[in-house]
C-alpha positions in Angstrom: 7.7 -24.4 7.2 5.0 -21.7 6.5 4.1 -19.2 4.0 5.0 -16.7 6.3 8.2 -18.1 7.8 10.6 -16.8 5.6 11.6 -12.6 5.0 10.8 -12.5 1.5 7.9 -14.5 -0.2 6.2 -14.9 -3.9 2.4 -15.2 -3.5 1.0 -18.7 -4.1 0.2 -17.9 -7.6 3.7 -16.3 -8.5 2.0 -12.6 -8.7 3.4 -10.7 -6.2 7.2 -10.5 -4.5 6.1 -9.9 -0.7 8.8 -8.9 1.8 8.5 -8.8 5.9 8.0 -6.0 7.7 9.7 -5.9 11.2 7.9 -5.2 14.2 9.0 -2.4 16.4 8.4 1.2 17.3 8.9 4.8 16.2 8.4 8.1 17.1 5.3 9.4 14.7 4.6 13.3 14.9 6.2 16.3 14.6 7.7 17.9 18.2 5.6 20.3 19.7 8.4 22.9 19.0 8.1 22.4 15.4 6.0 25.5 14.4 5.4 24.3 10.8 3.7 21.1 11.7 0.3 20.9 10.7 -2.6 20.0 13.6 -2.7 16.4 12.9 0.8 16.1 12.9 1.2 16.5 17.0 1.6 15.6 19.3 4.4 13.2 18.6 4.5 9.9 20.2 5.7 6.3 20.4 3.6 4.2 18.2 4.4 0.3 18.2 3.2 -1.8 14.6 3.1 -5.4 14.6 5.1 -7.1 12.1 3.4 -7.2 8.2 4.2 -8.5 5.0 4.0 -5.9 1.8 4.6 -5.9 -2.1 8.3 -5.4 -2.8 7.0 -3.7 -5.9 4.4 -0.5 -6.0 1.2 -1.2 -8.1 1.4 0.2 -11.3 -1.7 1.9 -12.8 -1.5 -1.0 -15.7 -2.4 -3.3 -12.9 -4.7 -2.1 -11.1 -6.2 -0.8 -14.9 -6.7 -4.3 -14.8 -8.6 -4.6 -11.8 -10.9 -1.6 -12.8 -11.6 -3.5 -16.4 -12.3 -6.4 -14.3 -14.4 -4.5 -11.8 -16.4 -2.0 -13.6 -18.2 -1.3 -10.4 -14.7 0.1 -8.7 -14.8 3.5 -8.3 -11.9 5.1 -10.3 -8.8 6.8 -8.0 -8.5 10.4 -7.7 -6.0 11.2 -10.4 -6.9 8.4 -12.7 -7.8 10.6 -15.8 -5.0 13.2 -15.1 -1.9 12.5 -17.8 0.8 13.5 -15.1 -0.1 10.6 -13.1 -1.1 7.6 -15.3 1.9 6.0 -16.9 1.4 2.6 -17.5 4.7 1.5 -15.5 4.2 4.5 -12.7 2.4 3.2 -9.2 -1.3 4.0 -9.0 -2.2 7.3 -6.2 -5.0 8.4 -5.0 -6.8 4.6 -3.9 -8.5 5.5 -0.6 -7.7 3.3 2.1 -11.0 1.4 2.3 -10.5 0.5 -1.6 -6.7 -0.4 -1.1 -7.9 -3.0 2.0 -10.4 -4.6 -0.2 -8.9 -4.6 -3.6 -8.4 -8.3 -4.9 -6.7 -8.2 -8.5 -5.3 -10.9 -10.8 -1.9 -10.4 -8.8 -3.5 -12.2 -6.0 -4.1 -9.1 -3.6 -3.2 -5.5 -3.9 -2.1 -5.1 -0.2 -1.4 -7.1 2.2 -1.2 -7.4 5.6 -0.6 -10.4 7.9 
């Protein structure tokens, strides 16, 4: 049986509870008779995502604190330094999507996506 065969999984190294994403589709987009959407938010349409596995658990700024110490060369998230949005236990914003793909950490990976 593999890794990926079951719907919820702990990463090789105990780090990280991982649970399975379905596939299937949804309607992304806000109707075109929706006069508060924003332009990116139209037009809405069918979008199909293949099935992915994903951290039970948010990432908490003590974690991937962790991963900056380790990685000095990391740039820092947007509201790293801002009080409101650091607690230790409260999940990390403002990674950009290019750092969230290629963040390893001590927890194995930030992200992930099978």
């Amino acid at each position: 049986m593999s890794f990926f065969s079951k719907p919820e999984q702990v990463t090789p190294n105990g780090a990280v509870k991982l649970v399975r994403v379905p596939s299937g589709s949804f309607l992304m987009g806000a109707p075109e008779n929706d006069l508060e959407a924003d332009d990116g938010e139209q037009p809405q349409r069918r979008v199909s995502v293949a099935s992915f596995w994903i951290g039970r658990y948010p990432v908490t700024n003590e974690e991937y604190g962790r991963y900056l110490t380790a990685h000095p060369e990391a740039e820092r998230p947007m509201y790293w330094r801002n009080p409101t949005q650091t607690g230790a236990r409260h999940p990390v914003v403002g990674v950009s999507w290019d750092d969230a793909r290629t963040c390893p950490t001590g927890r194995s990976t930030l992200f992930v996506g099978v």
